[in-house]
C-alpha positions in Angstrom: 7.2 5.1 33.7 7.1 8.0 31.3 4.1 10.5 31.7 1.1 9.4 29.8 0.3 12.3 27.3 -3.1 11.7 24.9 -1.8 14.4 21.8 -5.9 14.6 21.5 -6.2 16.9 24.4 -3.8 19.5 22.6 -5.8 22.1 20.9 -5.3 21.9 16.4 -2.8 24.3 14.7 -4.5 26.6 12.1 -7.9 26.1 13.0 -11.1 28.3 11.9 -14.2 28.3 12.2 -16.3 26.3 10.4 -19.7 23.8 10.2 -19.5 20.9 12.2 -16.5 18.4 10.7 -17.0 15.0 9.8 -14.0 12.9 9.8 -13.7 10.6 6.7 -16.0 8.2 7.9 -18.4 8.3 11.2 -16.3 5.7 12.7 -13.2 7.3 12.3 -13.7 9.2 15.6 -9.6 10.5 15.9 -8.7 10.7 12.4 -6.1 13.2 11.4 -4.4 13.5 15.3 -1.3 11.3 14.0 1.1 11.9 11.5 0.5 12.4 7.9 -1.5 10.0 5.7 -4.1 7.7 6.1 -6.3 5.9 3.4 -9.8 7.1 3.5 -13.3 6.4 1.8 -15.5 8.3 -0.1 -19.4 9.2 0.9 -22.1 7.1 -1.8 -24.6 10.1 -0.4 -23.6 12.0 -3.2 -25.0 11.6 -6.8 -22.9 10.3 -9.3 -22.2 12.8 -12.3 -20.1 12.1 -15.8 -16.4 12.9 -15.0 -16.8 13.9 -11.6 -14.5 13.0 -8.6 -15.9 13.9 -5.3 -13.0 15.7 -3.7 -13.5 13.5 -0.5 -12.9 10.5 -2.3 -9.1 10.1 -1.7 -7.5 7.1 -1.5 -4.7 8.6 0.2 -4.1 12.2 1.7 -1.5 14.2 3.9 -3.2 17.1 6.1 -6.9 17.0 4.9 -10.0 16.5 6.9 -13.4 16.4 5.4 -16.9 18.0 6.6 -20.4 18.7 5.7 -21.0 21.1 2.7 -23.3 23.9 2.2 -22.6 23.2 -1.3 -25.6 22.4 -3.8 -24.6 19.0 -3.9 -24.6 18.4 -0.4 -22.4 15.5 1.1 -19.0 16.4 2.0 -15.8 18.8 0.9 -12.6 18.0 1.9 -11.2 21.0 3.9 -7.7 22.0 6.2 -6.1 22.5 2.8 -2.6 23.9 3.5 0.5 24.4 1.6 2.8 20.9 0.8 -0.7 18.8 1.8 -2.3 16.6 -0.7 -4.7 14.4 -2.1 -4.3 11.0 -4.6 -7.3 9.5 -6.3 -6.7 6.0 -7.9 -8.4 4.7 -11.1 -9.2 8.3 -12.9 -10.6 7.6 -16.1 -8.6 10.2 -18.4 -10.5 9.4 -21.7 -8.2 9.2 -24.8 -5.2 11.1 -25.5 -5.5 15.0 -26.4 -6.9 18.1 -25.1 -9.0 17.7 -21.7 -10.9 20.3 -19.8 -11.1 20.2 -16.0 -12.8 21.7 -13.3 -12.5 22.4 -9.4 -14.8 23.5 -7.1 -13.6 25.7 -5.0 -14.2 27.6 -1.5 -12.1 29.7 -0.1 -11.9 32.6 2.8 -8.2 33.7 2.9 -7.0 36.4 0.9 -3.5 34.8 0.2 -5.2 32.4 -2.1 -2.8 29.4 -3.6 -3.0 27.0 -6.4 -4.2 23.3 -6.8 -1.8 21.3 -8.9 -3.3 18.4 -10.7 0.2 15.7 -11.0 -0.1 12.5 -12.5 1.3 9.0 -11.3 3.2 10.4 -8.1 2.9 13.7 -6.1 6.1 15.1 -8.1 5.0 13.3 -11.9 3.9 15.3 -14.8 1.7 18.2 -14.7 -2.0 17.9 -15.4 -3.1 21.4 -15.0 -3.2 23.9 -12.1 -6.3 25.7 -10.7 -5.9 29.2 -9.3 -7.5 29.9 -5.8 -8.5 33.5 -4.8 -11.6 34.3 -2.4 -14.6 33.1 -2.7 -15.9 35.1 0.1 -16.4 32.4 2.8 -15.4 28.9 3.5 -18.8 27.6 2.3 -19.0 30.3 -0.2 -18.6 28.2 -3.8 -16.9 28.6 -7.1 -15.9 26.7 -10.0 -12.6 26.8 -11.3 -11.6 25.9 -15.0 -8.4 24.4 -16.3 -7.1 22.7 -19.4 -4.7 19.9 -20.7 -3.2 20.2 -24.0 -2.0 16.5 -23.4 -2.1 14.3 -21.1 -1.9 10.3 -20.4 -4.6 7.8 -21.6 -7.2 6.0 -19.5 -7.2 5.0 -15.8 -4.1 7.5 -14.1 -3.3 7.9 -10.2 -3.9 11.8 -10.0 -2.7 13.8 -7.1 -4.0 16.9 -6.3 -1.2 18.8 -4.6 -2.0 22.4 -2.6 0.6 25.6 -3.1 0.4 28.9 -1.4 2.8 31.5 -0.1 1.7 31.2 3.7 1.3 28.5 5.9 -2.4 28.8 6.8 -5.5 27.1 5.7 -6.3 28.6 2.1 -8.9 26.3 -0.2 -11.9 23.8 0.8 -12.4 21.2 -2.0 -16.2 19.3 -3.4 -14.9 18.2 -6.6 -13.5 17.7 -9.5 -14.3 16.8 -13.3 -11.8 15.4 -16.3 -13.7 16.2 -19.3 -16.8 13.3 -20.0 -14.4 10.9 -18.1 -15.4 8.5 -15.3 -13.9 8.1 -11.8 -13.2 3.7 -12.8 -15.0 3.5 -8.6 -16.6 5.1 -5.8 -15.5 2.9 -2.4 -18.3 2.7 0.1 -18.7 4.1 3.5 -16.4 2.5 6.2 -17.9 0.2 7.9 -18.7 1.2 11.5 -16.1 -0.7 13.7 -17.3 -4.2 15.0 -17.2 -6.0 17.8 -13.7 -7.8 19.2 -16.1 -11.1 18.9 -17.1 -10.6 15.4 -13.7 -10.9 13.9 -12.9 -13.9 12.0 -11.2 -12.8 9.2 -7.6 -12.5 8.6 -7.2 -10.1 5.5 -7.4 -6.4 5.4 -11.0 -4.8 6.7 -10.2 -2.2 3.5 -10.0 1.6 4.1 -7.1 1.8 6.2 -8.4 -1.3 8.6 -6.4 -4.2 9.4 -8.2 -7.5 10.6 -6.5 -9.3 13.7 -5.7 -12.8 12.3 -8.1 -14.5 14.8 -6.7 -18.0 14.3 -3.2 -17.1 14.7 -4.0 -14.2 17.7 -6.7 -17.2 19.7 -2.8 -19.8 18.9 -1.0 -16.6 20.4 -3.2 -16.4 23.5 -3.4 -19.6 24.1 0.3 -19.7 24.2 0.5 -17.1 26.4 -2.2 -18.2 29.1 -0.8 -21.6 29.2 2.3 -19.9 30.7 2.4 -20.1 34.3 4.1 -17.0 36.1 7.8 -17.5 37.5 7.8 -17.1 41.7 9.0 -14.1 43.1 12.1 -14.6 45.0 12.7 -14.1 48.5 12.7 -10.5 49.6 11.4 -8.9 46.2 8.3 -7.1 46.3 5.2 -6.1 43.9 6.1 -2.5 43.2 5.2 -1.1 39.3 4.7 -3.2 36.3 7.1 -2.3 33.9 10.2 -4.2 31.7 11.9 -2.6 29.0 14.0 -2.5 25.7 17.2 -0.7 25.8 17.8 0.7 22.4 20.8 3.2 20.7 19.7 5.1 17.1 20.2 2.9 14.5 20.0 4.4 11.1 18.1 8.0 9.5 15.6 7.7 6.3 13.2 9.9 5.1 10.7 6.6 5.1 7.7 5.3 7.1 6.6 2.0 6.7 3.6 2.7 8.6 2.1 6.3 7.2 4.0 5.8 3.7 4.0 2.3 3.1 6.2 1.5 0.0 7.5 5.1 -0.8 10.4 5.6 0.1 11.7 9.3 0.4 8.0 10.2 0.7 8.4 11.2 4.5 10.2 13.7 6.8 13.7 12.3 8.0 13.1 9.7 10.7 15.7 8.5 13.3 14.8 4.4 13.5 15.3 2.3 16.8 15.3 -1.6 16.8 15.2 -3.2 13.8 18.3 -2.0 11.5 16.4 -3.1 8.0 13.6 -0.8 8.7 12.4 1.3 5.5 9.5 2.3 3.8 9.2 -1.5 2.3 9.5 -2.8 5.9 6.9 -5.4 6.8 6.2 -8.3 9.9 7.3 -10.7 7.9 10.7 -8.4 6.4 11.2 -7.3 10.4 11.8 -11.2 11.1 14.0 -11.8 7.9 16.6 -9.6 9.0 16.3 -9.5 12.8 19.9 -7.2 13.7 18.5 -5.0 16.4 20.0 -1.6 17.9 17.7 -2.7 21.1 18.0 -5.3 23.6 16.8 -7.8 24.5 17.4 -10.2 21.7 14.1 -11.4 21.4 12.8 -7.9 20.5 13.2 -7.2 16.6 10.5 -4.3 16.4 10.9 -0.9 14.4 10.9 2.3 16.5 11.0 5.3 15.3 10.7 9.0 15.6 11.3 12.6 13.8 14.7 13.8 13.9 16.0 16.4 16.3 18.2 19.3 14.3 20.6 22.0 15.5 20.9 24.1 12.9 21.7 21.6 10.0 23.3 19.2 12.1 21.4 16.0 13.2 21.6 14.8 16.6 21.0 11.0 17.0 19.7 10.1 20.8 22.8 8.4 22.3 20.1 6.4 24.0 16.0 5.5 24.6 14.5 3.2 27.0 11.4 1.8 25.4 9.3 0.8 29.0 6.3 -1.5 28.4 4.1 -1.4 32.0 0.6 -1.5 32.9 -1.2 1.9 34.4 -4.8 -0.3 35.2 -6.6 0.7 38.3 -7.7 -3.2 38.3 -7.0 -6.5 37.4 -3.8 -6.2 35.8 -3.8 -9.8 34.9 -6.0 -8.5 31.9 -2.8 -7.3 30.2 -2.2 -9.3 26.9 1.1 -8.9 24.3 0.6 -7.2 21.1 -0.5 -9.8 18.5 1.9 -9.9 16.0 2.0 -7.3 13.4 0.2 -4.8 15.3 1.4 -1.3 15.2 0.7 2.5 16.3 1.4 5.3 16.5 1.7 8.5 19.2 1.8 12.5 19.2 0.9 14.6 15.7 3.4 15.4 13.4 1.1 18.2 12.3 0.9 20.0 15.4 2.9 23.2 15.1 2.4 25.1 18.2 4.4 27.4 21.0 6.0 25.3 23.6 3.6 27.8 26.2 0.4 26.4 24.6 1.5 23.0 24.6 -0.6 20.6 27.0 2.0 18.0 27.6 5.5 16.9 27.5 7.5 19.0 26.2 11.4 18.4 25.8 13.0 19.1 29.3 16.6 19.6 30.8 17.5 16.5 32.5 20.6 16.0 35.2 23.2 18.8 36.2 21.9 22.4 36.4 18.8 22.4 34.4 17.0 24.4 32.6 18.9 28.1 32.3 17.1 29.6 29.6 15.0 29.5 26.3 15.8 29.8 22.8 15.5 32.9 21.3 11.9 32.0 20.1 11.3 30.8 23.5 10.0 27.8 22.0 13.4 25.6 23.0 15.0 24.9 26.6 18.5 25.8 26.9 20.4 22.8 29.6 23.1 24.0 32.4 26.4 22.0 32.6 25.5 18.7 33.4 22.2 18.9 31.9 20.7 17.4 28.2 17.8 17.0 26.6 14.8 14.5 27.5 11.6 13.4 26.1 9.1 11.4 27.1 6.2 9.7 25.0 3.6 7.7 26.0 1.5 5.7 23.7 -2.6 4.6 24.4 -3.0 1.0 26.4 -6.3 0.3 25.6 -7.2 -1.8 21.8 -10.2 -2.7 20.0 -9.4 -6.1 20.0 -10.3 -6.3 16.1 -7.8 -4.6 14.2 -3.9 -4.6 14.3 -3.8 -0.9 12.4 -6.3 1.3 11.4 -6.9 4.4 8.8 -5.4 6.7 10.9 -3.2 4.2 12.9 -4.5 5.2 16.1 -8.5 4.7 15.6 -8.1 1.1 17.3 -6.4 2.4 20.1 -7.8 4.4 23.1 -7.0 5.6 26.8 -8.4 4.2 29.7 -12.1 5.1 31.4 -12.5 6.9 33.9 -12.1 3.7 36.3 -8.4 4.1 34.9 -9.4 0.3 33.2 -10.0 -0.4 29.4 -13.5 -1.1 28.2 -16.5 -0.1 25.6 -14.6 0.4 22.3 -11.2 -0.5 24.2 -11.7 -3.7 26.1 -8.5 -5.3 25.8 -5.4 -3.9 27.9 -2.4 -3.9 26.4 1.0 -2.9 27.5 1.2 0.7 28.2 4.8 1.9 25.6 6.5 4.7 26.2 9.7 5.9 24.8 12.3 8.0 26.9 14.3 9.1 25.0 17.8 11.0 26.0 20.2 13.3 23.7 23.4 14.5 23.6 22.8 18.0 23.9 22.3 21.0 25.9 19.9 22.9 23.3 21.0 26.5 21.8 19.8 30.2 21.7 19.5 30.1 18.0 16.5 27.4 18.4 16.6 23.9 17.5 13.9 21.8 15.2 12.5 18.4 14.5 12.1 17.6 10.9 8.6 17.5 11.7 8.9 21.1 12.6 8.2 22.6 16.1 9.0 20.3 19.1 4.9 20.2 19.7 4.8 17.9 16.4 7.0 15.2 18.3 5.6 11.7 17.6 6.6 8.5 17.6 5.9 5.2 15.5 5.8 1.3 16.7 5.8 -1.9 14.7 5.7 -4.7 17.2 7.8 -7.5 16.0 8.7 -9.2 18.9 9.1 -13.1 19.4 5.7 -14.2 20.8 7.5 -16.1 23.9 9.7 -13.5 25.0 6.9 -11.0 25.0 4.5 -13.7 26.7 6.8 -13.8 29.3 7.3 -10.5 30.1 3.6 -9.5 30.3 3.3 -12.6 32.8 5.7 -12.1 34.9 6.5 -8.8 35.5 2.8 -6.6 34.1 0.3 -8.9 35.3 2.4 -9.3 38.5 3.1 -6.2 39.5 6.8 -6.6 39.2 9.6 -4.0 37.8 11.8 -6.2 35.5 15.2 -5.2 33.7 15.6 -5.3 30.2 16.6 -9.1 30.4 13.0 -9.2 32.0 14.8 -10.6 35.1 13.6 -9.6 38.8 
C-alpha cells in the first residue's frame, strides 16, 4: 500500500505572523489544506451598514483564509491575500446605472503593495474599479481606500474581487467593502456546526459547501452490502493485507475540476484525468454513469481521478500508468470498512503548498527501479533517475468519514485520519476504504527542473469522484478489506 501522507502535517507557504485565525466557520476545522476553492459563509456578528459587503462574506474564493480583526468593527477580515487569488460575492446590489463610488478597507504590512480589482460577472468580465494597496503599517493596521465607476451594470451583479502584485507573497488583509448606498441582496448565516452521522435525514445540500448523505438511498446501499455474505478463501491462501485495486492509464488533460470548480470550465490549472473519459468541469454522479468509457479497470469502476500535470519544460508527460489501491490500515475490526456511498468524493495534498523538496514532510516524487536516484535538479528541488530508473509518486488519501456528508466546503472537512488506536472514531466513526494513487511516469527527471502545473512538486494533490457500481464495490470491501485478503484488480484471490 502507498505511504499514508496527511498534507496537514506540512508546515503553510507564505505564512506570517498574525492573531489567531479563524477558518470560515468554527466548524470548518481544515479549511484551505486542499486545492483551491471552497464555498464559504459569512459572520452575522457583524452590523449590517448601507452598501457594505463584509469582505468575509464570499461565496466562493481561491487562496483566502479569514481571522479575527482588530478592526473597529470587529468580526472577521479575510486575509492570505496573494497575487492570482480571489474572492466572488453573489447578489451585489449595484443601484442604477451611472457613476458609483466604492470603498475597501484595507491592511497591509508589505512594502510591495498590489492592487484589488473589482470585475464583474466572472473573474476576467468587465472592470469595476481597482483599489491601490500600499502599507498600512501592520497587518491589523487599517485604511480605507476609495475608488470610482463612471459606469457600470444595473442591480444585483456577481462581483469578484481579484488580488494583483508584482511578488508572490502575502500583500493585503481585507474587512470590507461598500458600492455607493447599495445593499449586499443577503448575508448567509454561520455554518452550522457539523452534526451527528444519526441526525442525518435529509438528502439535499446542507448549504455552504456541505453535501447531505442521501440517508434512504446510503441505509438501501448498506443494506445491500451487509446482506452479502463473504466468498471462502481457497485452499492454501492466506489473510495477508487488505487491499484490491483499479488499474488505470491517463485518459485525457483539461484545465477543469468538477470538484473545486464545478461548472467552469478553463477555471483550473491543467489536470491529467484517470477513469472516467467524459470527466470535465460539468461532470456529475449522475453524468459519470451516462457515459461510463473508463481508462481504469475493472469495468465496474466508472469513477473520475485526477491529478495536476507533470511538465518538463513545456512538454507534458502523461503517467503511462497508476494503480489506484483501495485497503484498510485499522488496528481493529476491519469488518467495519463500508464502500463509499455513491457520489461521495475527496480530495488529498494542497495545491497551494509551494515549498523546497528539503522542507517537505512527506512523499515526495522518488526514482523507482534501475539505478536510482543520481542527482538533483539544478534547484535541487527535482530527483534526477539512473538508467533503469523513473519517476514515482505515491498519495494516500484519509479513511476515516463523518458519516453525514458526501463533500464538504473544503472537500476534505468530512474526512479525517485515524486515532491514535489506528481505528476511526469521534468526528470520523465510519471506516472507509483507505485510496491511494501510485502513480508511475515515463521519465528520468532533468537538471533544468521539472514542474506541476500546480507549481512545485510539494503542491501535488489528487482528486476522487467515486462512481463505482454499488455491487462491485460491495464486493470488494467484503471479501478482500474486511477479510484481510490482497485481491487483483478483478478483485479475485
Amino acid at each position: 500500500m502507498p505511504q499514508h501522507w496527511s498534507p496537514e502535517a506540512v508546515p503553510r507557504p507564505r505564512r506570517r505572523k498574525t492573531t489567531t485565525r479563524i477558518v470560515l466557520a468554527a466548524s470548518v476545522a481544515a479549511a484551505l489544506v486542499g486545492s483551491g476553492i471552497y464555498i464559504a459563509n459569512a459572520s452575522a456578528a457583524e452590523t449590517t451598514v448601507p452598501g457594505r459587503v463584509q469582505a468575509e462574506s464570499f461565496a466562493a474564493q481561491s487562496g483566502a483564509q479569514t481571522e479575527n480583526t482588530g478592526d473597529a468593527d470587529g468580526g472577521k477580515n479575510v486575509g492570505w491575500l496573494a497575487n492570482g487569488d480571489w474572492l466572488r460575492y453573489d447578489n451585489v446590489d449595484l443601484g442604477p446605472a451611472g457613476s458609483l463610488t466604492l470603498t475597501a478597507r484595507v491592511a497591509s504590512d508589505n512594502a510591495a503593495g498590489g492592487s484589488i480589482e473589482l470585475h464583474t460577472g466572472t473573474e476576467t468580465g468587465a472592470l469595476l474599479a481597482t483599489f491601490p494597496v500600499a502599507r498600512t503599517g501592520g497587518w491589523q493596521k487599517w485604511a480605507t481606500v476609495s475608488a470610482t465607476a463612471k459606469t457600470h451594470p444595473a442591480g444585483s451583479q456577481t462581483v469578484f474581487a481579484v488580488l494583483k502584485s508584482a511578488q508572490a507573497g502575502d500583500f493585503v488583509n481585507l474587512n470590507w467593502f461598500t458600492f455607493g448606498a447599495a445593499v449586499a441582496a443577503s448575508t448567509p448565516a454561520a455554518t452550522p456546526a457539523t452534526p451527528a452521522p444519526s441526525t442525518s435525514t435529509s438528502a439535499a445540500p446542507a448549504g455552504d459547501g456541505w453535501v447531505n448523505v442521501d440517508k434512504a438511498k446510503w441505509d438501501a446501499q448498506l443494506a445491500e452490502y451487509n446482506a452479502l455474505a463473504i466468498r471462502p478463501l481457497p485452499a492454501g491462501k492466506k489473510h495477508d493485507v487488505s487491499e484490491f485495486n483499479a488499474s488505470c492509464k491517463a485518459s485525457h488533460r483539461l484545465p477543469d475540476d468538477p470538484i473545486v470548480f464545478p461548472g467552469m470550465a478553463g477555471a483550473s490549472h491543467m489536470h491529467t484525468f484517470l477513469g472516467n473519459s467524459s470527466t470535465s468541469a460539468t461532470s456529475t454522479n449522475e453524468s459519470l454513469f451516462v457515459n461510463t468509457d473508463s481508462s481504469c479497470q475493472p469495468a465496474g469502476d466508472h469513477s473520475a481521478y485526477w491529478i495536476p500535470t507533470l511538465y518538463d519544460g513545456d512538454q507534458a508527460i502523461d503517467p503511462d500508468g497508476v494503480t489506484v489501491y483501495y485497503g484498510s490500515n485499522l488496528s481493529g475490526d476491519r469488518s467495519k470498512v463500508v464502500p463509499f456511498p455513491e457520489g461521495f468524493r475527496m480530495i488529498a495534498g494542497n495545491a497551494k503548498l509551494q515549498i523546497p523538496t528539503a522542507q517537505v514532510g512527506g512523499n515526495t516524487f522518488w526514482c523507482a527501479g534501475g539505478a536510482g536516484k543520481i542527482g538533483t535538479s539544478a534547484d535541487g528541488n527535482w530527483p534526477i533517475c539512473g538508467d533503469g530508473s523513473h519517476y514515482e509518486f505515491h498519495l494516500g488519501f484519509e479513511e476515516c468519514w463523518d458519516g453525514v456528508h458526501l463533500d464538504s466546503p473544503d472537500h476534505k472537512s468530512h474526512v479525517g485520519g485515524r486515532d491514535n488506536s489506528g481505528n476511526c472514531s469521534g468526528k470520523f466513526p465510519v471506516a472507509i476504504p483507505s485510496l491511494g494513487f501510485e502513480i508511475s511516469y515515463p521519465t528520468k527527471g532533468s537538471a533544468t527542473g521539472m514542474k506541476l502545473s500546480s507549481g512545485m512538486q510539494s503542491s501535488m494533490h489528487g482528486d476522487f469522484m467515486n462512481a463505482w457500481e454499488t455491487k462491485p464495490l460491495a464486493e470488494r470491501v467484503k471479501n478482500c478489506l474486511t477479510q484481510t485478503v490482497k485481491c487483483n484488480t478483478a478483485g479475485e484471490y
